[in-house]
Phi, psi and omega in degrees: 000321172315313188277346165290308191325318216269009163303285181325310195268359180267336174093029171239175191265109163000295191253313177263112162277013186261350156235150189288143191245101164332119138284100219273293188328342158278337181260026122278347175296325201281316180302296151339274209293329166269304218282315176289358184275309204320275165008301187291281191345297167348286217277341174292309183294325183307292144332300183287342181274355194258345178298308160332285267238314187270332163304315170298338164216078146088358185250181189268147177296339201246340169254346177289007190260307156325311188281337175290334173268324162285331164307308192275339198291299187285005153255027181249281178307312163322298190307293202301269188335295173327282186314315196269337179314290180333306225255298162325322174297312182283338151295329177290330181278332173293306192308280152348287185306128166340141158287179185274141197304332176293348199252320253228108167347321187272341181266314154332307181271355185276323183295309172326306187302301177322311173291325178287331189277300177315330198290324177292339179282321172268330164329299201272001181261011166301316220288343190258352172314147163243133176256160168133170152264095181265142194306340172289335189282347173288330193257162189275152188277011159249018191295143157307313190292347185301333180274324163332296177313308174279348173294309186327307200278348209260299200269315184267062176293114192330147152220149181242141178254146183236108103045016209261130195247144157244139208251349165241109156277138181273179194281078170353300182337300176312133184255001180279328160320260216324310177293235190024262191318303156342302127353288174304326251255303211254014177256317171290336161266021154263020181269163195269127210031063176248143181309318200114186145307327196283351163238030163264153186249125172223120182295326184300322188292292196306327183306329218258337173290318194275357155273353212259297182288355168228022161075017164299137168239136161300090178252146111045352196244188188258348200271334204254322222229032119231325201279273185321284182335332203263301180314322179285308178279034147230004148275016176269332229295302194309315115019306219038069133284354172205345186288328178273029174239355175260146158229120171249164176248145171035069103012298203274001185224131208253322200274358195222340174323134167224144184266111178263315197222155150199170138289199169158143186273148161207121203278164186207165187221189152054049178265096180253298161297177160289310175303326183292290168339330187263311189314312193279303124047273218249348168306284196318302178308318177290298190304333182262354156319332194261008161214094188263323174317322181294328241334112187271160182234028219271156188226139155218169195294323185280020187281340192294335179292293187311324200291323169260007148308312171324311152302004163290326191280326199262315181270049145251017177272310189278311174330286188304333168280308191305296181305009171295277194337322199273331206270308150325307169276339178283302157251056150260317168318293211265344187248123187273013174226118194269027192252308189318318176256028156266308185286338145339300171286354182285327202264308154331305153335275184337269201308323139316339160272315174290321164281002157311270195322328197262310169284359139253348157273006164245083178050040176263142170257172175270124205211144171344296214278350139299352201252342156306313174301312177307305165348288196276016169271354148291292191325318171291343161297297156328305184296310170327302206279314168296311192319306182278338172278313159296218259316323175281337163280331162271025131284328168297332160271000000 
């Protein structure tokens, strides 16, 4: 900071000294002060012509010229006399006056408290934000459909199917594989709003049934867990009820048949938000993570709707910092001091976290079109920020 002060007083600019820096508050002053000589001069010449003027019919030069000077004088000096009475008085009333309740200690610690306090009431409505968009909120609240929507999720509460593709199947034969997909089976129906058993589609539980129901014994072989398995989803075939859940190999040769891929279904319920969607989602996604040998895969119709609710959080995170940066390098240019845009970047923060916080408790989600808002809450920052500066700069002259 020593070394900007002594940049400033050199007439250069604080971060580029390579360009020269204005005082724009002395050369306004400097104007002011010729426009008021200009002004007096005027008004002086004004004064001489009429004296002129009166000398010509008939009265005397040394006295209309006296009475003229005497004339500007005493309308000279009332006004000066006036202005310093005046300018004196308001110092003396300034001098005077009590300070202002923000300057008093006691005002000082109560705005502290007041701000620590708004600031932890926006922590905490950030930690509690919900993302998505709701269609009602598009609509006017005498719209019919807004009651529509809500009779829906009130009587029909959403549900949904998921999709789990295993995209290497292991070698059926094995019965610790036979465990395994079992095993996955039942870890996807303990996910949050899942259904259960009772709406998973698995072929392997039904294969085991329908041998069970037809006096079939199962062994260990290619004979029972691919040559059957194969056999078996194609008397369904007219159905599609199981032939479109296999990716098989050599089909026209039993001796080279092989299973490469299948699926299974799992029902899920009460997806009433955008946020449950997104939850489920990102479950679904962690569990199959956790078997990469496998590359497991799941899909519902509603994921494109999460994935950009997902993308929502990260670019308004990404937004929001590139306009700090922009905002920063803007005034380190225009401001000859780098102390400014630090309580600048102080105040953007700021004000930016309270409209985040404030504007989710009152039931706002995270959505483009918040996310636009959060944007133009720089700007208000900014502006917050000129606003306090002309106020401190006419308190200083």
């Amino acid at each position: 900071m020593v070394v900007s002060a002594k940049v400033e007083l050199a007439g250069r600019n604080s971060c580029f000294p390579c360009i020269k820096a204005k005082d724009i508050h002395a050369q306004e002053l400097d104007e002011i002060k010729d426009a008021e000589k200009m002004a007096d001069d005027r008004g002086y010449e004004v004064e001489k012509k009429k004296d002129v003027k009166k000398a010509k019919n008939g009265l005397s030069v040394a006295n209309h010229r006296g009475n003229g000077v005497s004339a500007s004088n005493k309308n000279k000096e009332p006004v000066k006399a006036n202005g310093k009475e005046k300018t004196n008085k308001t110092l003396k009333q300034d001098a005077s006056a009590p300070p202002q309740f923000e300057l008093k200690n006691r005002g000082k610690m109560s705005l502290f408290f007041s701000f620590m306090q708004h600031f932890q009431i926006s922590i905490y409505g950030i930690s509690v934000m919900e993302q998505g968009l709701d269609y009602d909120k598009l609509l006017l609240q005498t719209d019919p459909l807004v009651e529509a929507f809500a009779r829906e999720i009130e009587l029909f509460p959403n549900g949904d199917q998921v999709e789990i593709a295993v995209r290497k199947a292991p070698d059926m034969t094995v019965p610790a594989n036979r465990a395994l997909v079992e095993r996955i089976a039942q870890q996807f129906e303990q996910i949050s709003y899942s259904n259960g058993a009772k709406s998973t589609s698995l072929w392997l539980r039904e294969y085991i049934k329908y041998a069970n129901l037809t006096g079939s014994f199962l062994n260990d072989d290619r004979e029972s867990w691919v040559i059957g398995v194969y056999e078996w989803s194609q008397l369904f075939a007219f159905y599609k009820l199981w032939s479109q859940d296999f990716v098989w190999a050599n089909t026209s040769d039993y001796d080279l048949l092989s299973l490469k891929s299948f699926r299974f279904r799992i029902g899920l319920n009460d997806l009433s938000t955008p946020t449950d969607l997104v939850m489920v989602s990102s479950e679904l996604r962690e569990l199959a993570d956790k078997y990469p040998d496998l590359e497991i895969f799941t899909y519902q119709y509603s994921r494109p709707i999460a994935d950009q609710l997902n993308v929502i959080l990260q670019s308004t995170v990404q937004n929001d910092s590139l306009a700090v940066v922009c905002m920063i390098i803007i005034s380190l240019i225009f401001i000859p001091n780098p102390l400014c845009a630090v309580w600048i970047t102080i105040a953007i923060i700021t004000i930016d976290i309270g409209v985040v916080g404030l504007l989710s408790l009152w039931s706002v989600k995270l959505d483009p079109i918040f996310m636009i808002t959060i944007i133009l809450s720089i700007g208000f920052s900014i502006e917050f920020s000129g606003k306090i500066f002309i106020f401190s700069k006419n308190t200083l002259e």
